[in-house]
Each structure stands twice: as structure tokens, then as C-alpha cells.
C-alpha positions, 0 to 999 in steps of 0.5 A: 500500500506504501509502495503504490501511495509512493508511485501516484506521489510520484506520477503526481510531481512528474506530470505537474512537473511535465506541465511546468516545464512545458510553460518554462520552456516556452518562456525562456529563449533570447527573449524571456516572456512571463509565465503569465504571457505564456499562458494568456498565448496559448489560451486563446487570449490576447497576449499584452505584446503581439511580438511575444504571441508571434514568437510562441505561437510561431516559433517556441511552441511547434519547438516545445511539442516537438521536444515532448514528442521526440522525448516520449519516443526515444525513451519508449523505444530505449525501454522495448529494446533493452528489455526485449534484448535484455541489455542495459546498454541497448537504445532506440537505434541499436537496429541500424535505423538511425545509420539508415537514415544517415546514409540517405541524409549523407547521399542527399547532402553529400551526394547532391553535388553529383546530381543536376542543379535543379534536382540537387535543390529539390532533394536538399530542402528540408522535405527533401532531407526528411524523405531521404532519412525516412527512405534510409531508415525504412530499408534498414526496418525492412532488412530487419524485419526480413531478416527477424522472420527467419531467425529464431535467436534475438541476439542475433537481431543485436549484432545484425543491427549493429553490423548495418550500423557499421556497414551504413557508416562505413559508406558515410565515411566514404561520402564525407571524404569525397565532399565538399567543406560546405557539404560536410558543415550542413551534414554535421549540423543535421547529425547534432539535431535539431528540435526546430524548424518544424512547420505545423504540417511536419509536427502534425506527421511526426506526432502520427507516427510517435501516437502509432509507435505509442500505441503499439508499445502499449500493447506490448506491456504485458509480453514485455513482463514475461519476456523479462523472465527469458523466451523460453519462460515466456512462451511456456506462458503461452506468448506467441513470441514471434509476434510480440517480437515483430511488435516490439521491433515495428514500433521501435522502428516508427518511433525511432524512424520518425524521430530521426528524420524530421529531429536527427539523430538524438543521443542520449534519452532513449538510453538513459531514460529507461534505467531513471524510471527503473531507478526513481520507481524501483520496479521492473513492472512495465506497467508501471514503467512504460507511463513513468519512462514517457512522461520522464523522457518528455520532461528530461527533453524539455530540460535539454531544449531550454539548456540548448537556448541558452536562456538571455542570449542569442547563441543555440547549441546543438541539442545532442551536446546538451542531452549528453553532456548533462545525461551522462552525469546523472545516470553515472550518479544514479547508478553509483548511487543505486550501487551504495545503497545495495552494499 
């Protein structure tokens, strides 16, 4: 009883704290806008400046849903694959899909120097980069779903995934040696991420396929219970473990995909996430962990997100570095704190 009195405290202070975050990240940027402004802004209400309801309406609130949804995403999909690989150190894009779709980013930016001019246009606008992350991490789902059907063994899956990894990257370095500086810079920029940028069209896209890749996570809650027990213990349970498999790895493959081609790349949240739920709620029940991970990767997105503005200045620093440079600390804390408190 104390346990799950602790757990609704918990969900309380996160979804207040979700909320919170939410209007702080809006009013914090080069311009600081009160809370209040915030608030009038997003109710429908007339804001006291029309500069500052522009500039949320416009730019700091497609930024803000964009965190929350690439934060919710990459934290599930961290959670599905290191329970379905049973690895502490496995991410969203442990498939190869994050390479896939850097291999059709690199051929567009890199590439595009060997293509006419109004092709080269064409594929270097910004729906042109997002359809070639989509296309290079599509092929890569469907080699591992082809793959996933004819073998039995899930570690298996691990390594090819990481072999495509190797083998996308390989051909990326191959690319950026044959390209020009300006090439090199725009690819650079485009692998750091970037949460902004978005029209409402492209957030309303990304928001489809993060709702889809949820949903399907969602109904994987009870098999990802029994798959923590072993395969074989699971389906003695009556598991159709293929199936749940091939579940896991499609919604993964949605959320991870999308994510990246309309945001990059984005380290960090997909791997650390999942192991500060198991840390805060001390539980391995998905139940519990599936809700807990999405609202704790959405607030830790929108933490990085208002860091990365720099909050008085007009300076951003590429999202990548801040999710980083201030997960990596704080999961290496935990877990030595965790360590502490067991011996």
C-alpha cells in the first residue's frame, strides 16, 4: 500500500512537473516572456505584446511539442529494446535505423553535388532531407524485419543491427571524404539535431507516427513482463513470441524512424531514460514503467531544449551536446548511487 501511495506521489510531481516545464520552456529563449504571457498565448487570449504571441505561437511552441514528442519516443523505444534484448546498454537505434537514415541524409547532402542543379535543390530542402532519412531508415526496418522472420535467436537481431550500423557508416565515411567543406558543415549540423524548424504540417506527421509507435508499445506491456523472465519462460506462458517480437521491433522502428528524420539523430534519452524510471520507481513492472519512462523522457527533453537556448542570449547549441553532456552525469550518479545503497 506504501509502495503504490509512493508511485501516484510520484506520477503526481512528474506530470505537474511535465506541465511546468512545458510553460518554462516556452518562456525562456533570447527573449524571456512571463509565465503569465505564456499562458494568456496559448489560451486563446490576447497576449499584452503581439511580438511575444508571434514568437510562441510561431516559433517556441511547434519547438516545445516537438521536444515532448521526440522525448516520449526515444525513451519508449530505449525501454522495448533493452528489455526485449535484455541489455542495459541497448537504445532506440541499436537496429541500424538511425545509420539508415544517415546514409540517405549523407547521399542527399553529400551526394547532391553529383546530381543536376535543379534536382540537387529539390532533394536538399528540408522535405527533401526528411524523405531521404525516412527512405534510409525504412530499408534498414525492412532488412530487419526480413531478416527477424527467419531467425529464431534475438541476439542475433543485436549484432545484425549493429553490423548495418557499421556497414551504413562505413559508406558515410566514404561520402564525407569525397565532399565538399560546405557539404560536410550542413551534414554535421543535421547529425547534432535539431528540435526546430518544424512547420505545423511536419509536427502534425511526426506526432502520427510517435501516437502509432505509442500505441503499439502499449500493447506490448504485458509480453514485455514475461519476456523479462527469458523466451523460453515466456512462451511456456503461452506468448506467441514471434509476434510480440515483430511488435516490439515495428514500433521501435516508427518511433525511432520518425524521430530521426524530421529531429536527427538524438543521443542520449532513449538510453538513459529507461534505467531513471527503473531507478526513481524501483520496479521492473512495465506497467508501471512504460507511463513513468514517457512522461520522464518528455520532461528530461524539455530540460535539454531550454539548456540548448541558452536562456538571455542569442547563441543555440546543438541539442545532442546538451542531452549528453548533462545525461551522462546523472545516470553515472544514479547508478553509483543505486550501487551504495545495495552494499
Amino acid at each position: 500500500m506504501a509502495n503504490k501511495n509512493r508511485n501516484i506521489l510520484l506520477f503526481s510531481a512528474l506530470a505537474l512537473g511535465l506541465l511546468f516545464l512545458f510553460f518554462l520552456n516556452i518562456s525562456l529563449g533570447s527573449i524571456r516572456i512571463p509565465f503569465r504571457e505564456v499562458y494568456t498565448s496559448l489560451t486563446g487570449g490576447q497576449s499584452s505584446r503581439s511580438t511575444w504571441e508571434y514568437i510562441i505561437i510561431n516559433y517556441r511552441l511547434p519547438k516545445a511539442i516537438t521536444a515532448v514528442l521526440v522525448g516520449m519516443g526515444l525513451s519508449i523505444s530505449g525501454l522495448l529494446m533493452q528489455t526485449l534484448f535484455r541489455n542495459p546498454l541497448a537504445g532506440p537505434y541499436v537496429l541500424g535505423l538511425s545509420s539508415g537514415a544517415s546514409l540517405g541524409v549523407a547521399f542527399v547532402i553529400l551526394g547532391a553535388g553529383l546530381l543536376p542543379p535543379f534536382l540537387s535543390g529539390i532533394l536538399l530542402s528540408s522535405y527533401g532531407v526528411v524523405l531521404a532519412s525516412t527512405l534510409g531508415s525504412s530499408i534498414v526496418l525492412l532488412a530487419i524485419l526480413v531478416i527477424s522472420r527467419r531467425l529464431r535467436d534475438t541476439m542475433t537481431i543485436l549484432i545484425v543491427g549493429l553490423m548495418f550500423g557499421s556497414f551504413t557508416s562505413a559508406v558515410v565515411g566514404v561520402l564525407t571524404y569525397f565532399s565538399s567543406a560546405e557539404q560536410l558543415q550542413k551534414f554535421t549540423f543535421w547529425s547534432m539535431g535539431s528540435l526546430g524548424n518544424l512547420s505545423w504540417s511536419s509536427i502534425l506527421i511526426l506526432t502520427v507516427c510517435v501516437v502509432i509507435g505509442l500505441l503499439l508499445s502499449l500493447f506490448s506491456v504485458k509480453p514485455l513482463n514475461a519476456l523479462l523472465l527469458g523466451e523460453n519462460y515466456a512462451q511456456s506462458m503461452g506468448l506467441n513470441f514471434k509476434r510480440t517480437r515483430l511488435i516490439i521491433i515495428i514500433a521501435t522502428s516508427i518511433l525511432a524512424g520518425s524521430i530521426t528524420a524530421y529531429a536527427g539523430p538524438i543521443a542520449f534519452i532513449g538510453l538513459a531514460v529507461p534505467h531513471i524510471a527503473k531507478l526513481l520507481f524501483q520496479t521492473s513492472n512495465h506497467s508501471i514503467l512504460y507511463w513513468s519512462t514517457l512522461l520522464l523522457g518528455a520532461a528530461i527533453m524539455l530540460i535539454c531544449d531550454a539548456i540548448s537556448q541558452m536562456p538571455g542570449t542569442n547563441i543555440t547549441l546543438p541539442i545532442n551536446a546538451i542531452t549528453s553532456l548533462l545525461g551522462a552525469p546523472i545516470v553515472i550518479w544514479l547508478i553509483v548511487r543505486k550501487r551504495k545503497m545495495m552494499g
